[in-house]
C-alpha positions as CSV (number, residue, x, y, z in Angstrom):
1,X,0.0,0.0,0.0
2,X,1.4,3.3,-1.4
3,X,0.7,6.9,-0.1
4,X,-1.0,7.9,-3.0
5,X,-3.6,4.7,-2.2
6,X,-3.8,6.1,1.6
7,X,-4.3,9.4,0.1
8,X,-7.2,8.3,-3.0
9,X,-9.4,6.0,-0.4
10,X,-9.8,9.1,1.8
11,X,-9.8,11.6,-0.9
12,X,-12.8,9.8,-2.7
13,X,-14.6,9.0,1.2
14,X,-14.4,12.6,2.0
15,X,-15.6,14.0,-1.6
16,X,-18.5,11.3,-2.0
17,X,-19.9,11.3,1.7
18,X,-21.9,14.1,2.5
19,X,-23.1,15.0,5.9
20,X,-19.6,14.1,7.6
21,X,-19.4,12.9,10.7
22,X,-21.2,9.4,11.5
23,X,-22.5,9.4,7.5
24,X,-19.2,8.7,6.7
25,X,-18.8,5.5,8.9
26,X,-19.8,3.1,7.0
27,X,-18.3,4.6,3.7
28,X,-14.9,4.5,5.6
29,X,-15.8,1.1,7.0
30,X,-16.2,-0.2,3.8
31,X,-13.1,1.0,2.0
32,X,-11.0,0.3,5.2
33,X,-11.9,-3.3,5.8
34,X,-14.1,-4.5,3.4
35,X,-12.4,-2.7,0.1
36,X,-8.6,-2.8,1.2
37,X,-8.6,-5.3,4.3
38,X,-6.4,-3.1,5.8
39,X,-8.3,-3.1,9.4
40,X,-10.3,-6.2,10.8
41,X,-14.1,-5.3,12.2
42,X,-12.7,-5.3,15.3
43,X,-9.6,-3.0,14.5
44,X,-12.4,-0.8,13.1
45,X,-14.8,-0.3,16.1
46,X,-11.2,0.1,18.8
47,X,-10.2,2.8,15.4
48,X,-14.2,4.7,16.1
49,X,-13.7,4.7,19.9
50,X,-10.6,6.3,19.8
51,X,-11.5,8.8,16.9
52,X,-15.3,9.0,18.8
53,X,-13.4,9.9,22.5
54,X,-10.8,12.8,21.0
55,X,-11.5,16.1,20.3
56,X,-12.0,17.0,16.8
57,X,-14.2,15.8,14.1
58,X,-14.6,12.0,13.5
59,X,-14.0,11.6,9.8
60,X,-10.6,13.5,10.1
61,X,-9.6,11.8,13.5
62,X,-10.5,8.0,12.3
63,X,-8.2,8.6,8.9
64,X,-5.6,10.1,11.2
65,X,-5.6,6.9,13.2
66,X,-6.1,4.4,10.1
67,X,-3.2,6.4,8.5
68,X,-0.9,6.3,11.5
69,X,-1.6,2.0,12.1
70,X,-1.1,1.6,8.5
71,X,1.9,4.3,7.8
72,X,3.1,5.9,10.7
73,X,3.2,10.0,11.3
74,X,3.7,10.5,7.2
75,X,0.3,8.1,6.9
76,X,-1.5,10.0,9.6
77,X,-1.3,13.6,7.9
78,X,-1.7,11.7,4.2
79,X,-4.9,9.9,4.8
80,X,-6.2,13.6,6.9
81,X,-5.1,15.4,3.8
82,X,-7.5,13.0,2.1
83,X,-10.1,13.2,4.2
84,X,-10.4,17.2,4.3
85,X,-9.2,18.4,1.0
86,X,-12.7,17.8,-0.4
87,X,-14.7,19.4,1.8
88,X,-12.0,22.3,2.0
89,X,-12.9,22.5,-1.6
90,X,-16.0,22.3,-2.0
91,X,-17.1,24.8,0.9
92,X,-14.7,27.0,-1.0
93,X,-16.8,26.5,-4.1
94,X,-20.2,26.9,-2.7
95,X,-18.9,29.9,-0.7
96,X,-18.2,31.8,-3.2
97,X,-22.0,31.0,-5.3
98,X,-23.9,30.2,-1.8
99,X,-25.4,33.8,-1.3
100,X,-26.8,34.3,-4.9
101,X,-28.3,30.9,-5.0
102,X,-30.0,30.2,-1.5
103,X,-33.1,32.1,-3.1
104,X,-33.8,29.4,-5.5
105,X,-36.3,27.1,-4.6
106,X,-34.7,24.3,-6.0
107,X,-31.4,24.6,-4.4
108,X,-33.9,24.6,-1.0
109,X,-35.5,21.6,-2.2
110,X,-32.5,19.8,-2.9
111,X,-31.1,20.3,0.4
112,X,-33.8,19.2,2.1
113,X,-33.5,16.0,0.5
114,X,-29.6,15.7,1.4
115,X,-30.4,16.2,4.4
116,X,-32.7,13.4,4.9
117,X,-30.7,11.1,3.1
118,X,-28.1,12.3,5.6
119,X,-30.2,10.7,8.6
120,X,-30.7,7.6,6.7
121,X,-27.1,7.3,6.6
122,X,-26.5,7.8,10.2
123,X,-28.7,5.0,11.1
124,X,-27.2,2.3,8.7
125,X,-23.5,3.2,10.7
126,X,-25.7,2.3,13.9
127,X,-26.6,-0.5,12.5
128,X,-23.6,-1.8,11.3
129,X,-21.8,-1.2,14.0
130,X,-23.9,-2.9,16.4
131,X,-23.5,-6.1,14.0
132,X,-19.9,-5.5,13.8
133,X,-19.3,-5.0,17.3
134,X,-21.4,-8.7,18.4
135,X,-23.0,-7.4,21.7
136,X,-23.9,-10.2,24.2
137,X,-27.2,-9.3,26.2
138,X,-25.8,-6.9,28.5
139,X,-23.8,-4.9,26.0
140,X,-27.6,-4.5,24.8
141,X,-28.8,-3.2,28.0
142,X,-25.1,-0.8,28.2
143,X,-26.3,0.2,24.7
144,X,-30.1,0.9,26.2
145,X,-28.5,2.3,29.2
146,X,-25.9,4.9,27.5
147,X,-29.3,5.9,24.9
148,X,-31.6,6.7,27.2
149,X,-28.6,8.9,29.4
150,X,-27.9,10.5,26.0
151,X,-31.2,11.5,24.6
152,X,-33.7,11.5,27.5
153,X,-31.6,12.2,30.5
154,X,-28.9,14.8,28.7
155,X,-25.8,13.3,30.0
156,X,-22.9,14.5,28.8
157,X,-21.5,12.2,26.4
158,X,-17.6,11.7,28.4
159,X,-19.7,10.4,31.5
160,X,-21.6,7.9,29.5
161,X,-18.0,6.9,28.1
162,X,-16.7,7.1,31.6
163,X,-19.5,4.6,33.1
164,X,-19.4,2.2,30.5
165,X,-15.3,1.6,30.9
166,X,-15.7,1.6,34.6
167,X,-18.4,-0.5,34.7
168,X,-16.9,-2.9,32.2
169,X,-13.6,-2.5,34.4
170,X,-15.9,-3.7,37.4
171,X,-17.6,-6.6,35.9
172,X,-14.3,-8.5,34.3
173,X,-12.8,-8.0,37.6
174,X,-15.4,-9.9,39.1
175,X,-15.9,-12.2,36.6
176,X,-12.4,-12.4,35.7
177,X,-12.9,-12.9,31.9
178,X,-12.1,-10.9,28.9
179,X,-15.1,-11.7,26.6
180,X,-17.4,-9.4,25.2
């Protein structure tokens, strides 16, 4: 695998996916195992933790992570390069025709459809992550458990991450097992 490879998988995942963000998780799924092989399933979901618990956007921190497990420091800031480059662009583009277009009622029509595409593509990531990931029963109810403190109770996301590790440091400890 060359850098120009690294570089054209994330080029074409950030030009092709809009709606960033958890849209692009399966597009980036499917290039990076699927596509190339170059993570397992597994490799995937640790990649989306880490990329999901640092600061930044997700699209740009999973290729900095895929790039720096597949090529080091140069791989990292190749496969970002990739990843932003298009959307760098294209805002560029649209900036500069954005303000004598938003009046057409097309262009508002349109959008409205992205954008609802955009939703269904965020739920196919959910879904194919919770395949992917091969929860047992109780990672179910941790997955019911962390929803509900999400959306209905308005945790703040690093607590849920924070209860789920220490509660899954808590129960291997007693158990004494690694399985899922």
């Amino acid at each position: 695998m060359r850098y120009r490879e690294l570089f054209a998988t994330f080029f074409k995942i950030g030009l092709l996916t809009i709606g960033g963000g958890y849209a692009m998780v399966p597009v980036i799924q499917n290039a990076v195992v699927k596509e190339h092989s170059w993570l397992t399933d597994e490799e995937f979901i640790d990649a989306l933790a880490l990329s999901q618990s640092a600061p930044g956007a997700l699209a740009i921190n999973s290729s900095v992570y895929i790039g720096y497990k597949l090529k080091g420091v140069r791989g990292a800031i190749v496969a970002a390069l990739g990843t932003s480059l298009p959307s760098f662009l294209i805002i560029l583009l649209i900036s500069l025709f954005f303000f004598r277009m938003r009046e057409i009622d097309y262009v508002e029509k349109a959008f409205k459809g992205i954008r609802a595409a955009v939703v269904s593509m965020i739920a196919l990531s959910l879904v194919q992550l919770l395949e992917a990931v091969k929860l047992k029963p109780r990672g179910y109810v941790v997955f019911g458990a962390s929803a509900i403190a999400l959306v209905v109770l308005d945790v703040n996301p690093l607590w849920v991450l924070v209860a789920g590790g220490a509660g899954s440091l808590i129960y291997y400890s007693i158990k004494g097992g690694a399985e899922r």
